[in-house]
C-alpha positions as CSV (number, residue, x, y, z in Angstrom):
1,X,82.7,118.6,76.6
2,X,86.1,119.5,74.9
3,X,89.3,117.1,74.4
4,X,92.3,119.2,74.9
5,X,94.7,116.4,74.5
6,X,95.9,113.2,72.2
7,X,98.3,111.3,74.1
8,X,98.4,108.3,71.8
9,X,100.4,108.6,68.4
10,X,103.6,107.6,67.0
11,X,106.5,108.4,65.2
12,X,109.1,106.4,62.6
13,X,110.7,105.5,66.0
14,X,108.0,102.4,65.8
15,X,105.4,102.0,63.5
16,X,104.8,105.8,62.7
17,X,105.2,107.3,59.5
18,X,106.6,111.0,60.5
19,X,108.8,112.9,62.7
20,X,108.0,113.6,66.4
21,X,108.1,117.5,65.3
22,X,105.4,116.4,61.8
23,X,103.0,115.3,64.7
24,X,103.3,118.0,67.0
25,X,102.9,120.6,64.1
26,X,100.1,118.4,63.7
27,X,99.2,118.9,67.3
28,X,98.9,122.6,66.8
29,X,97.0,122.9,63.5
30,X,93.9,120.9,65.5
31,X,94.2,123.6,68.2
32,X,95.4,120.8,71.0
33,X,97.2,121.6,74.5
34,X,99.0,118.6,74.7
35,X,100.0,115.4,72.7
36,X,102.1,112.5,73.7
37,X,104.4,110.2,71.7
38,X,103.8,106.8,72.6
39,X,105.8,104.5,70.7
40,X,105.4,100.5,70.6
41,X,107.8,98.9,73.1
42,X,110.5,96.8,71.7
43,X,109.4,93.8,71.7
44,X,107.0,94.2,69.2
45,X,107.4,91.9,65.8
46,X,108.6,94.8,63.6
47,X,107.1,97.6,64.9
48,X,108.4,98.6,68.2
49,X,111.3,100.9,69.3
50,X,114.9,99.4,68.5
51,X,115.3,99.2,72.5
52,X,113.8,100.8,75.5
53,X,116.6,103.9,75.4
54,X,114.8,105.3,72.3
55,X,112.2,106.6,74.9
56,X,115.1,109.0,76.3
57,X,115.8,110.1,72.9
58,X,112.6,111.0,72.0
59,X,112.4,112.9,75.3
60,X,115.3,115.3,74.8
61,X,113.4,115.9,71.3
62,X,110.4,116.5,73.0
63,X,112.3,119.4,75.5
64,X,113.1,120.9,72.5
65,X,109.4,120.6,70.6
66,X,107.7,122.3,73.2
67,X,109.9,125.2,73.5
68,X,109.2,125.7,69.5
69,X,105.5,125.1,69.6
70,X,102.6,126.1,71.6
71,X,101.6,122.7,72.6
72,X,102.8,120.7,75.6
73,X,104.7,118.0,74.4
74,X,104.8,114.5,76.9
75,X,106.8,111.5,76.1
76,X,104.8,108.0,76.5
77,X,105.6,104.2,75.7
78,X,102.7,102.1,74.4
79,X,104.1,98.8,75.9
80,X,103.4,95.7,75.0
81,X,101.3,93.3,77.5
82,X,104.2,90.1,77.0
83,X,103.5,87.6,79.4
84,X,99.6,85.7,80.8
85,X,101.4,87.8,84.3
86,X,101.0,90.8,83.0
87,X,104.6,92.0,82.4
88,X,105.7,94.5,79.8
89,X,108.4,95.0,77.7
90,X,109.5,98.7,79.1
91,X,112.1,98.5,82.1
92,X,111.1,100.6,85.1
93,X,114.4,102.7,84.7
94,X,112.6,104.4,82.1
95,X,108.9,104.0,83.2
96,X,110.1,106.3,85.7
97,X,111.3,108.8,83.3
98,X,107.9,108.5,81.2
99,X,105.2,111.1,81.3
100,X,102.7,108.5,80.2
101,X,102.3,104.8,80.8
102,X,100.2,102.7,78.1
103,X,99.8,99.1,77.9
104,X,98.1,97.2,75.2
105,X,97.4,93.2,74.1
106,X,98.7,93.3,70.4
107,X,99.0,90.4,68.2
108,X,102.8,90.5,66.9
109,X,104.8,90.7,70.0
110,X,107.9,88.0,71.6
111,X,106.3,87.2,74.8
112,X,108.7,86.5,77.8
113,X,108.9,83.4,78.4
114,X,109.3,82.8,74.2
115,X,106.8,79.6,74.2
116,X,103.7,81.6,75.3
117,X,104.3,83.3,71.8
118,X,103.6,80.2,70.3
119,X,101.1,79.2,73.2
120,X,99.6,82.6,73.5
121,X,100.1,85.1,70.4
122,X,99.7,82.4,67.7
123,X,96.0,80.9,68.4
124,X,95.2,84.6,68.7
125,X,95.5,84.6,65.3
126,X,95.0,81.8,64.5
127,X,92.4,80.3,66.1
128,X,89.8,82.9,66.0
129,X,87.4,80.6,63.6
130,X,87.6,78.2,66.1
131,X,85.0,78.4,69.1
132,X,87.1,76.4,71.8
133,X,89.9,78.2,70.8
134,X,88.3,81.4,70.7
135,X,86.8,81.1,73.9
136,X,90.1,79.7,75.1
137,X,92.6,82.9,74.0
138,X,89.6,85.3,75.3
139,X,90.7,84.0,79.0
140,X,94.0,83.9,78.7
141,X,93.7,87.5,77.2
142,X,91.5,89.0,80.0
143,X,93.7,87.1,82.5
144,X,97.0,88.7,80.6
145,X,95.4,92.4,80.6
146,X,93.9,92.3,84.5
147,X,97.5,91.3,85.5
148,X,99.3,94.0,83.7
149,X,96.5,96.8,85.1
150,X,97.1,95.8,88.6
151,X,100.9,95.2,88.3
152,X,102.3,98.0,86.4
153,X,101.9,101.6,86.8
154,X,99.3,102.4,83.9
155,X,98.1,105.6,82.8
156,X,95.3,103.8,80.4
157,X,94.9,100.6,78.5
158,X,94.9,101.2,74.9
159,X,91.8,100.0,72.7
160,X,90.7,96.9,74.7
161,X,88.7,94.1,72.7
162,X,90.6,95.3,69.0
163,X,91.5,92.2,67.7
164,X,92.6,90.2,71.0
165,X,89.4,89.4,72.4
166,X,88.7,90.3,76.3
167,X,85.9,90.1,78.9
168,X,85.6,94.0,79.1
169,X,83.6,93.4,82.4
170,X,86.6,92.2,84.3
171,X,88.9,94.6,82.9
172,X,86.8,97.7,83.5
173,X,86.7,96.4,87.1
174,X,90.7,96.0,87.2
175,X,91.4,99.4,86.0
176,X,88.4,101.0,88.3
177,X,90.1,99.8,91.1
178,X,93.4,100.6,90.2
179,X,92.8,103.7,88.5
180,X,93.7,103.4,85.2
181,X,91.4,104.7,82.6
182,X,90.2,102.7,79.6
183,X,90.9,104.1,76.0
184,X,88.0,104.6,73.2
185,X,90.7,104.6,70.0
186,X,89.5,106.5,67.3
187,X,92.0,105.2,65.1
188,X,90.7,101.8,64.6
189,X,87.2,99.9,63.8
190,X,85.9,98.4,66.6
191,X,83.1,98.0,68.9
192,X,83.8,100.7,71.4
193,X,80.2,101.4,72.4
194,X,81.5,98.0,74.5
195,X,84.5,99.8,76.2
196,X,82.3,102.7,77.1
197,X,79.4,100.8,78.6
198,X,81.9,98.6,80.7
199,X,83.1,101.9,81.6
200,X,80.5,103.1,83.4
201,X,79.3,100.0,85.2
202,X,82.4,99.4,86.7
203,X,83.4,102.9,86.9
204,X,86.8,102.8,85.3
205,X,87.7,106.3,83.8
206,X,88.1,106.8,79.7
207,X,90.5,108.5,77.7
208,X,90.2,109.3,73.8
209,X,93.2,109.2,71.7
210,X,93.5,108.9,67.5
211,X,96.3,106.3,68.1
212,X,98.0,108.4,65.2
213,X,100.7,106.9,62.7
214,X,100.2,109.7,60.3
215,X,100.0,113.8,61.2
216,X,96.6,113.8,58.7
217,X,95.1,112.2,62.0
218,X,96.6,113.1,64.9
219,X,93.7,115.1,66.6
220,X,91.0,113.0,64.8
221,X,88.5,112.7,68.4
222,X,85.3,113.2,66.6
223,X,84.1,109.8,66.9
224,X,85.1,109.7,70.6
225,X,83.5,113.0,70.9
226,X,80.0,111.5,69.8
227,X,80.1,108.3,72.0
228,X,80.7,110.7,75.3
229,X,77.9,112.5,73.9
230,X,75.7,108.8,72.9
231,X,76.4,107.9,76.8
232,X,76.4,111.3,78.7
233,X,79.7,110.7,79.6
234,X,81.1,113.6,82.4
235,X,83.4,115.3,81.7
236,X,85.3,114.3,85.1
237,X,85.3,110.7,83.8
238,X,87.5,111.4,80.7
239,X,91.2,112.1,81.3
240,X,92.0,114.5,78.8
241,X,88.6,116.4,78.6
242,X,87.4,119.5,80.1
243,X,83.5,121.0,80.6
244,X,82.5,122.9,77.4
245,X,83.2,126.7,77.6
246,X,80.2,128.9,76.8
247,X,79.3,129.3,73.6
248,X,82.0,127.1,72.4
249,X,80.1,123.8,71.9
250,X,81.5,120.2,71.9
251,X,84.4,119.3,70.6
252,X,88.8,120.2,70.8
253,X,90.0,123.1,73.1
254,X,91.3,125.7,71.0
255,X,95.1,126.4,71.7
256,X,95.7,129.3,74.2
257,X,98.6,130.5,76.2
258,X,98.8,129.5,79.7
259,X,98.1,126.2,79.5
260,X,97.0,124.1,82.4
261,X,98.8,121.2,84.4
262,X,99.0,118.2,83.4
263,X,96.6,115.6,84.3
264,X,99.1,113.0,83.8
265,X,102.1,113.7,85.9
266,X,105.5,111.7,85.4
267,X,105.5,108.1,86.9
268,X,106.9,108.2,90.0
């Protein structure tokens, strides 16, 4: 199959290290239709947007990137999961305006109410050599992740089970039923055999992404490309992947004019 998209990677608006236009020119050198700029929402310790509004601004940059370069250019949040209900930390004023909706359990957020942060976040990283603990925050993050899949208006998770423990079982089956695809993140170390297998038992969709910070990886699917392959994943049950042209073999679409719709339309 071919990947014709990376709609996970980010920016100095959050916890990226280049311009929205350095990753899009990145974009186009891997021969990509589309990529999406997905940065951390702001309630993220240090690395998230300075406040929900940046997502506008980034979007009237993006108008203007894909009119320069022959790549479709969406604008994303990857929110943060900040609450054991589920809520995240992007309004739905500008959920609406999003072409993509992420969210994701990370380890260095302010959780809403503040005491689950100490209740919550901290044994999460804390804890994680303790077995009753351990066991403990693996709950409450499965319980935290299911609530946010069926409440909020997700395009995909992003990299369940890195570093926040989960019961991938139970999530697969939240985001089968909802419709919201599960990520295998390139961009990290982690065991995504896991993701995929819950995947397909559950039938949740996938999606592969590079979760970018720098333009040296934006593009970087291989791995992702390989585990499809490992499973016999279809095509039909990745989001941003397309049957293999003749002759062409597995792995990125090569750029062309005319490009296709969008899988992922705006939130509505």
């Amino acid at each position: 199959m071919q990947l014709f998209a990376d709609w996970h990677v980010h920016t100095h608006y959050s916890d990226g290290h280049a311009t929205p236009e350095e990753m899009v020119a990145a974009a186009v050198r891997r021969g990509l239709t589309e990529v999406a700029i997905t940065d951390h929402g702001p309630r993220g310790m240090f690395i998230g947007v300075r406040n929900a509004g940046v997502y506008r601004e980034i979007k009237e940059q993006a108008a203007r990137l894909s009119e320069l370069y022959p790549v479709r250019v969406l604008v994303g949040a990857e929110a943060n999961v900040i609450s054991l209900r589920g809520e995240i930390d992007v309004p739905e004023a500008v959920i609406n305006e999003l072409d993509i909706l992420i969210a994701g359990l990370h380890p260095q957020v302010w959780c809403r109410p503040w005491w689950e942060t100490l209740t919550w976040i901290l044994p999460n990283r804390i804890g994680k050599t303790i077995r009753w603990v351990r066991e403990k925050m693996r709950e409450a993050n499965t319980m935290a992740l299911v609530a946010a899949v069926r409440n909020n208006p997700l395009t995909f998770i992003s990299h369940p089970d890195l570093v926040m423990d989960v019961d991938l079982d139970e999530v697969a089956r939240a985001c089968a039923a909802a419709g919201c695809a599960m990520e295998i993140n390139t961009g990290h170390h982690y065991n995504r055999d896991n993701v995929v297998q819950a995947a397909l038992r559950w039938g949740a969709k996938l999606v592969v992404n590079s979760d970018a910070h720098f333009p040296s990886t934006v593009g970087e699917l291989s791995t992702g490309i390989q585990l499809l392959d490992k499973y016999r994943v279809p095509p039909e049950k990745v989001l941003n992947a397309r049957p293999v042209e003749p002759k062409s073999g597995s792995g990125y679409l090569p750029g062309a004019a005319g490009l296709p719709g969008r899988l992922v339309p705006p939130v509505s």
